[in-house]
N, C-alpha and C positions, 0 to 999 in steps of 0.2 A: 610665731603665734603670739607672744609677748607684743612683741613691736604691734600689732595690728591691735592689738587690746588698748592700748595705751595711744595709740594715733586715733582709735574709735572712740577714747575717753577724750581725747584734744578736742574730738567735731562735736561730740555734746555737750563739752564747755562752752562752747562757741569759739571752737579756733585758739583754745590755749595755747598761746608759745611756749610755756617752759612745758606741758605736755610735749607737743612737737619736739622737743628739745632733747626729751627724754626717750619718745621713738625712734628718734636717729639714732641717739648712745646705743639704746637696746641693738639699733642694725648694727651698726660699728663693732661692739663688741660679739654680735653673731656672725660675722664677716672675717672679723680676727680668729678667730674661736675655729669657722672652716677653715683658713687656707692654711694655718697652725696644722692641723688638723693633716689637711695632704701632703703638705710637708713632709710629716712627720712620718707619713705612709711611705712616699721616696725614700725618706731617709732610712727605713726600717727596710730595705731590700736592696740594699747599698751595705757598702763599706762600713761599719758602725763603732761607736767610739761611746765612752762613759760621757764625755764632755758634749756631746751631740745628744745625747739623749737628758741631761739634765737642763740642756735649754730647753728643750720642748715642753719635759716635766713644768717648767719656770712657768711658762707660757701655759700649759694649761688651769696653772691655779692661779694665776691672773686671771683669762676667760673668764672662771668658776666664780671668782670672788666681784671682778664687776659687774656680771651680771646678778648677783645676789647685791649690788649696791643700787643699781637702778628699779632692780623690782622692790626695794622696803623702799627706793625713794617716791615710785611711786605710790605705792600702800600709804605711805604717812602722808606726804601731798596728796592724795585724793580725801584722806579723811578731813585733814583742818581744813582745807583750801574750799573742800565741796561736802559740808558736812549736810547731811540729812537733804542730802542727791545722788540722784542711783550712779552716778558716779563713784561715789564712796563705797557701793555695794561692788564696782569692778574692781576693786584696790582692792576689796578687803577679799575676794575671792580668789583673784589674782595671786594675792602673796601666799594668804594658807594654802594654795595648791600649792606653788613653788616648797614651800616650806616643807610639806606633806611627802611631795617628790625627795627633797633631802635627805628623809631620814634614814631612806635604807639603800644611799649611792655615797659611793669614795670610801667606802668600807676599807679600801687599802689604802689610806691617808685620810686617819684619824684627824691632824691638823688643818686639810684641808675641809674636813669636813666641819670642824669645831669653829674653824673664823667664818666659812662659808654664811653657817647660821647662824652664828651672832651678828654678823653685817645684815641679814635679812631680817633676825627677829627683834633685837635690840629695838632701831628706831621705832618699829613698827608697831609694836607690843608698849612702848611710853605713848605712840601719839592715842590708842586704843584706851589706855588709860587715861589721859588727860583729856579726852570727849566728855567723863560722866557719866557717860551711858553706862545703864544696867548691863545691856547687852555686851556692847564695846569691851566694857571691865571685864565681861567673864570670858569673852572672845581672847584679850589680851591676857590673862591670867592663864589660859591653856595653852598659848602659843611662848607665855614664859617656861610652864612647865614641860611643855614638848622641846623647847631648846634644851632646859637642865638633862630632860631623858636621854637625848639624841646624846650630849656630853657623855653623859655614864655610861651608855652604850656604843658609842665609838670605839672603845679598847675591846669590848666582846665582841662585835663583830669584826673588827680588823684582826683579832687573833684566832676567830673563825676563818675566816679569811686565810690567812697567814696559812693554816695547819691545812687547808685543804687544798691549798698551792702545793704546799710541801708534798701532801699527800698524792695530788696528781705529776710532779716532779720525780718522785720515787718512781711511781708505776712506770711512766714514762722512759725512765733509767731502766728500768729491770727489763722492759720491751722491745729495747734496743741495747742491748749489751746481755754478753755470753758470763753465764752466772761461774764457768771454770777457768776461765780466762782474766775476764775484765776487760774483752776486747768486743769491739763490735759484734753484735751477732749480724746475721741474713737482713733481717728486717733494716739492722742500724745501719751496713752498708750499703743497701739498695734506698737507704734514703739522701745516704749523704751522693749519691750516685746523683741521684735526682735532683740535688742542690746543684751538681757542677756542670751537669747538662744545661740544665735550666741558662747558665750563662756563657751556654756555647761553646767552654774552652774544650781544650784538646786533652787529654787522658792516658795514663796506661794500667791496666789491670793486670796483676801478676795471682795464677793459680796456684795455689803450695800447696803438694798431697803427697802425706808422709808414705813413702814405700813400706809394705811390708808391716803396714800399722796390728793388722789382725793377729799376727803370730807373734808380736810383742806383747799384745794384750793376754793371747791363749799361753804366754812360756811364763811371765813374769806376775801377770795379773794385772785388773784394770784399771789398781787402786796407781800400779805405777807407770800404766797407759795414761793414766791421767794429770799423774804428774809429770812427764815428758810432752806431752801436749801446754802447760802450763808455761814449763822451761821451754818450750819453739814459742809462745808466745812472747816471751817476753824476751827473746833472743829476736826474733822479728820487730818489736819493738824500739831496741836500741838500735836497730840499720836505717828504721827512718826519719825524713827529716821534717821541717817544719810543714805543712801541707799534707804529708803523705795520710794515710785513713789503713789502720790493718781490720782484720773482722776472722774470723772463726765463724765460718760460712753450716760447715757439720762435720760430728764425729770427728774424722783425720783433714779435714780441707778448712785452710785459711787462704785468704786473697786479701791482697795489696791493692790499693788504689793509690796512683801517683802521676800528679802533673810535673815531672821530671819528662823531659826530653826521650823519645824513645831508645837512641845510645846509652842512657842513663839507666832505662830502666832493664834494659838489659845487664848493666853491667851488678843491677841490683839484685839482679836473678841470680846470678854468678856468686856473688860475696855471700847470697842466702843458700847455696849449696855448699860453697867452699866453707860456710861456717857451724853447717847443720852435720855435717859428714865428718867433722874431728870431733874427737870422745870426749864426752859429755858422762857426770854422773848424774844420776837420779835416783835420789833416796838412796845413796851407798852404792848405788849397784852404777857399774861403768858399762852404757849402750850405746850400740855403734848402730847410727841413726843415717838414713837418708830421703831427700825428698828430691821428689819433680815439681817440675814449676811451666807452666803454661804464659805465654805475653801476649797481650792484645792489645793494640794503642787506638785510641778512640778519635775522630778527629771533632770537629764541633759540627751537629746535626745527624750524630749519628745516635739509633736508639742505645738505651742500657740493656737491653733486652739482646742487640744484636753483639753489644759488646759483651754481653757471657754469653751467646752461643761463641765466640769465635772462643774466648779464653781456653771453655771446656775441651774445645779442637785440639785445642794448643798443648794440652796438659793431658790428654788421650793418645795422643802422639809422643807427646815425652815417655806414658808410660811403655807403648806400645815398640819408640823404642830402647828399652833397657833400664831405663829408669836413671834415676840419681843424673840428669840431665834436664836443661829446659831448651825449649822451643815455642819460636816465636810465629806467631798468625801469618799465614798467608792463603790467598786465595785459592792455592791448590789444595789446602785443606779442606775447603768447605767443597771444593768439588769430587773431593775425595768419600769428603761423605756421604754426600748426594749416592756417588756411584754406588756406597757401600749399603745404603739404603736402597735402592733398585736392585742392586745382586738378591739384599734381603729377601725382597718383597718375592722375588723370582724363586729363593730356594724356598720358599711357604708353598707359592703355588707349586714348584714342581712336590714337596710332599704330598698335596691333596693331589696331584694327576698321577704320583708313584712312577716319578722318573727315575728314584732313586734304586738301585737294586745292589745285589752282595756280590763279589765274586770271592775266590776260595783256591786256596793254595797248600796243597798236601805236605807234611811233613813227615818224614821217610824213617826206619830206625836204621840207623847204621850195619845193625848184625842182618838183619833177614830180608832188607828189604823192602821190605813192603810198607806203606803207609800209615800212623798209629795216630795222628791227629790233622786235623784241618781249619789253616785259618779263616775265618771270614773277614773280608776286608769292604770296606762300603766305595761305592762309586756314585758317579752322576750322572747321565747323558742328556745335556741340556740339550731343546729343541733348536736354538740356533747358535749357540756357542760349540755344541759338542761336546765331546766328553771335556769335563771340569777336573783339573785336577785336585786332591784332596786335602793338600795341601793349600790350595786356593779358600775350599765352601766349610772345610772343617774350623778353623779360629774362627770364622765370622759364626758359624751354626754353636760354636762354643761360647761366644760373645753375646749372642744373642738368646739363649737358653733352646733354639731350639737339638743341642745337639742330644737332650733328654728323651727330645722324642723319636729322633732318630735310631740314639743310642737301644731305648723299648724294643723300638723294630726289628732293629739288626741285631739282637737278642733271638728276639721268639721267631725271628727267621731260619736264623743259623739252627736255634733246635728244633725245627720243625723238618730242615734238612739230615739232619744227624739221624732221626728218626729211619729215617731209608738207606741209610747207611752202613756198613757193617756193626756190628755190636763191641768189636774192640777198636773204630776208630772216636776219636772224640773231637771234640767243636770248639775254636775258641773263639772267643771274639773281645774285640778291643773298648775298655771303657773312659771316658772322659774322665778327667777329676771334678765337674761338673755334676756328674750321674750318683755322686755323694753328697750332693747335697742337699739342705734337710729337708727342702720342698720337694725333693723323688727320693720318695722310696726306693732303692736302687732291691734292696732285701727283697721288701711286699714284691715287686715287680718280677723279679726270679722265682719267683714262690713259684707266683702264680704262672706264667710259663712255664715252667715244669710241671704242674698239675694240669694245664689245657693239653700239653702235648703231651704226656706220658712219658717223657726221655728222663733216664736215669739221671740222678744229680751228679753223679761221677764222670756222665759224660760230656759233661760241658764246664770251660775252662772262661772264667774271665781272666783277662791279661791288664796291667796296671802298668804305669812310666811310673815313673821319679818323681816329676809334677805332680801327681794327683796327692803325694803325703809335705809337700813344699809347706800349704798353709792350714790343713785340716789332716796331718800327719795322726793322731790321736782317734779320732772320730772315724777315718778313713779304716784305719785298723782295727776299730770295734765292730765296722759293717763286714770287714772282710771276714772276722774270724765267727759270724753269725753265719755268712755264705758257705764256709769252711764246715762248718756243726749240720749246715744242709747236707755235707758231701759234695759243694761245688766246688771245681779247682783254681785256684789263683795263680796266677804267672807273675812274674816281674820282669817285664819286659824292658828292652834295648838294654841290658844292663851294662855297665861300667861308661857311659855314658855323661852320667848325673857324678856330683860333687860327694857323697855321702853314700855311695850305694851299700857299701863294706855295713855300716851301721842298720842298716835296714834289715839286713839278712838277722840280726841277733832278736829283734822283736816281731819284724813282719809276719801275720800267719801265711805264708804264698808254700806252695806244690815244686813251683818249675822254674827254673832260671834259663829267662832268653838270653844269648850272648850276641851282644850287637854286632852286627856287621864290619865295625871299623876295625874290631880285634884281629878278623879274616883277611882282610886287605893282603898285608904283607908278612900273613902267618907262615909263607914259603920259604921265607928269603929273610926275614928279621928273625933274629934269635933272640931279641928282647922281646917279640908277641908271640913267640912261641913258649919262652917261659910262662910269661904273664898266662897267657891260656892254659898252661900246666899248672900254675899257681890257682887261677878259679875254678878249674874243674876239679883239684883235690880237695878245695873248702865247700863245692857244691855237694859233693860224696860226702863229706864228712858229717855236714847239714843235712844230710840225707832228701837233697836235694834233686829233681831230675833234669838235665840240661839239655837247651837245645841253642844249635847253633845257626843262625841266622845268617842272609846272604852269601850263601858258598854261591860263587858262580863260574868258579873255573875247575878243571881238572884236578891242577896243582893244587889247589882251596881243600878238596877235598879229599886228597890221599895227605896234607898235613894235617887237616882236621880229625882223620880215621884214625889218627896214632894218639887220640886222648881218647878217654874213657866218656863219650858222650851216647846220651838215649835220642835225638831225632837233628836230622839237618835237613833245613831249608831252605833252598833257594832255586835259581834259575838253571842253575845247573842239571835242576832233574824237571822242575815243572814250574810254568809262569804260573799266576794265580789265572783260575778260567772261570764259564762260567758253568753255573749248577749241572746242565745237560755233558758238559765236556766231564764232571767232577762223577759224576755217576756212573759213564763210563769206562775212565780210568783208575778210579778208588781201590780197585780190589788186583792193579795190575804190580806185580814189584820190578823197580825198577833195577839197570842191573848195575854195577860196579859196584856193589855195598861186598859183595863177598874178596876177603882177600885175593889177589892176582886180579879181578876183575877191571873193564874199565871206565871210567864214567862218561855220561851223554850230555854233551852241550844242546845250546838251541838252535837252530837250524842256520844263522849267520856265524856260528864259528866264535862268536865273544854274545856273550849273554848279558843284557840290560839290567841298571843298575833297578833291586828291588822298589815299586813304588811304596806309597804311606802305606802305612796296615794301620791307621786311625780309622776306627769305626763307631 
């Protein structure tokens, strides 16, 4: 716009050359001024360097400063040259806009801004004065005083400036970085994700998700959950190298980003378990920590988005299997899930079409005979798979929460059966460690089933594993001993099974002790599980404890098992689990060999199948 001003002021002169003269400089230096300019934009999304950026710096306040020497040179040549010619009038309008523009640009280069307007106001503000004009003078005598203000105000607004850099700098920091750590948070690693896609390279993301984080926080507290999260930061820290990017993604999960070779990033996987897993103190206290780790290697055009779906894969499978291990992406993972999404979707709709139904397996007392409780155990019969085993639809139905509502069902079923039952047999049914937690009411829920159905609280038993007080041991124990004050009976099932179970018995509120099947195995012939089950049945009596023994399945099973003091045995040896109509039939028949000299009744092949899941 300049140039055309000043080439417009040449053709009213009549073809002035040093005007001409002066609209080329003007192009020249708006020519330099661009391609400086894109340069500078290349360079700025490139490799970047201090010394590459202060050329450019160089170059833009050269731009700045000759074009503020061609526009005053204009200004003062138009006035002497063309005085009292509206030429004089585009000079003089020309320069105080430019000038005007000045005063509130380059606020961060106070210097640039102070020669800028002196090169413009200077000449221009003497030739104004040495006109005489009335005008002229007092035209010149504001545009001296607007240079002196622009000076005194250049330090206030570049430390305006300055403090509000600072201040969007800060925010920026706190936006992207984790305020307990000092590592990346979500935000800061899915940007710098985006920086390294952007140029294509190839990648590997490492999932790290502390096992077992929740029952460190509920044993010790959170003040020192959070300082062990702290220390794996800063312990993940020192394993990386130059390039590498860590982040503290939520709560217990950090991920790695690393352009290391994928052999590499494996082997980085390795060094962060092997070094997460030897003891470590935090705040005095000595914890023995481990974590899983998920790999996914990125190659160049692949989304960020697809590389954490696969990560997550990857580190759902370490946990899934065992933990304190990592595992790396491959493609049968994602088909893996796929399929475990379709199984899903299948067990929802068989809920709403109630493919699901109970079957029920009597438990006998040893002295009389006859049957004193019954299990209920859940099944499937899918429309084209057939029957599903339970060990198949149960972890996933637990994974996915709906085993809560399963769990509801095969509840108020089981009492709705007990109800037509004898009055001395009772109901039990098996619950998730899942069904305690704090979105179902597991309590409300039995309430109320016992009030729809009218069955006595006495006659109905929930049965618990080992698992379900693993990570909510505390909590689990406060709903039981609520269910307990109902008069409902608690079991602890599969016992001696689990790592701790001996402990359990001195706080847990439970009725009944299951003895797991493994103990029966080679209760005939081993005289070391003949003790042992001498040993648990006197601490269950003592506990005042009622016990029952689970999978007898042979003859010999059960004339060893009849020489300990137990109240009910279960298994195939006297009845498969069946369904309701077969259970109402033979509920009130007693079976025989319970009486001494008597013998006992296999299943119709002569060797009896090992018991299925009794997860319900």
């Amino acid at each position: 716009m300049v140039t055309i001003v000043i080439a417009g002021a040449a053709v009213l002169g009549g073809n002035d050359g040093f005007l001409y003269g002066l609209a080329f400089a003007m192009a020249a230096v708006g020519l330099l001024r661009y391609y400086s300019h894109a340069a500078y934009e290349r360079f700025r999304h490139s490799a970047r360097s201090a010394s590459g950026a202060r050329h450019f710096e160089r170059l833009a306040m050269l731009g700045a400063w000759l074009t503020a020497a061609v526009v005053t040179t204009f200004g003062t040549y138009s006035l002497i040259r063309y005085y009292n010619h509206p030429i004089s009038l585009l000079g003089i309008a020309q320069t105080i806009g430019y000038l005007a523009g000045l005063s509130g640009r380059n606020t961060s280069r106070p210097l640039v801004t102070k020669v800028q307007v002196s090169i413009a106001a200077a000449p221009f503000s003497l030739a104004l004065l040495w006109t005489g004009e009335p005008v002229h003078v007092l035209i010149g005598l504001t545009v001296i005083l607007t240079m002196l203000l622009t000076f005194s105000s250049a330090r206030i607004l570049y430390e305006v400036f300055v403090s509000r850099h600072m201040t969007m700098r800060t925010l920026e920091r706190v936006a992207n970085l984790d305020t307990l750590t000092n590592l990346l948070n979500r935000r800061g690693l899915l940007r710098s994700l985006d920086e390294i896609a952007a140029t294509n390279a190839s990648y590997s993301l490492l999932s790290i998700d502390v096992d077992n984080f929740k029952t460190i926080n509920d044993t010790f507290g959170h003040d020192i959950g959070d300082d062990l999260l702290v220390a794996l930061g800063e312990s993940f820290e020192n394993l990386l190298k130059p390039g590498d990017v860590a982040a503290r993604m939520s709560g217990d999960e950090f991920m790695i980003a690393t352009r290391r070779p994928p052999g590499e990033a494996v082997e980085l996987a390795m060094r962060i378990i092997a070094h997460v897993q030897s003891q470590r103190y935090v705040t005095n206290r000595n914890l023995m920590t481990t974590v899983s780790v998920g790999i996914a290697h990125a190659e160049g055009g692949n989304s960020v988005e697809d590389v954490l779906k696969r990560v997550d894969l990857a580190l759902y499978r370490a946990k899934a299997d065992g933990r304190n291990r990592y595992v790396a992406y491959s493609p049968e993972l994602s088909a893996e899930h796929d399929d475990r999404l379709a199984f899903e979707a299948e067990m929802r709709e068989g809920i709403r079409r109630g493919e699901f139904f109970l079957v029920y397996q009597p438990i006998y007392n040893p002295r009389s005979g006859t049957a004193t409780h019954v299990e209920a155990l859940l099944r499937w019969k899918h429309p084209t798979r057939g029957m599903v085993s339970p060990g198949i639809f149960i972890p996933i139905a637990e994974q996915t929460g709906l085993i809560k509502v399963l769990g509801a069902w095969a509840i108020e079923t089981a009492a709705r059966l007990a109800m037509d039952l004898p009055g001395n047999v009772r109901v039990s049914v098996n619950v998730s460690p899942h069904q305690f937690e704090l979105d179902h009411d597991l309590v409300g829920i039995v309430d109320a089933v016992l009030r729809r159905t009218g069955l006595a609280p006495h006659r109905l038993i929930l049965e618990i594993t080992e698992s379900a007080l693993i990570n909510e041991g505390t909590a689990v124990a406060n709903s039981l001993r609520r269910l307990r004050d109902m008069g409902v009976g608690v079991a602890l099932d599969d016992f001696g099974t689990g790592y701790s179970s001996l402990s359990y018995l001195t706080w847990l509120p439970i009725d009944i002790l299951k003895i797991d099947k493994s103990f029966c195995r080679e209760i005939e012939t081993s005289q070391r599980a003949h003790a042992l089950m001498g040993a648990i049945t006197q601490l269950a009596h003592d506990l005042d404890l009622l016990i029952i023994v689970e999978g007898i399945e042979t003859e010999a099973q059960l004339a060893a098992v009849r020489k300990f003091s137990i109240h009910g045995i279960q298994g195939y040896v006297f009845a498969k689990p069946m369904p309701e109509a077969d259970l109402r039939n033979t509920i009130g028949d007693r079976v025989p060999g319970m009486r001494p000299g008597a013998t006992g009744k296999d299943d119709d092949s002569g060797n009896a199948a090992p018991k299925n899941s009794n997860v319900a």
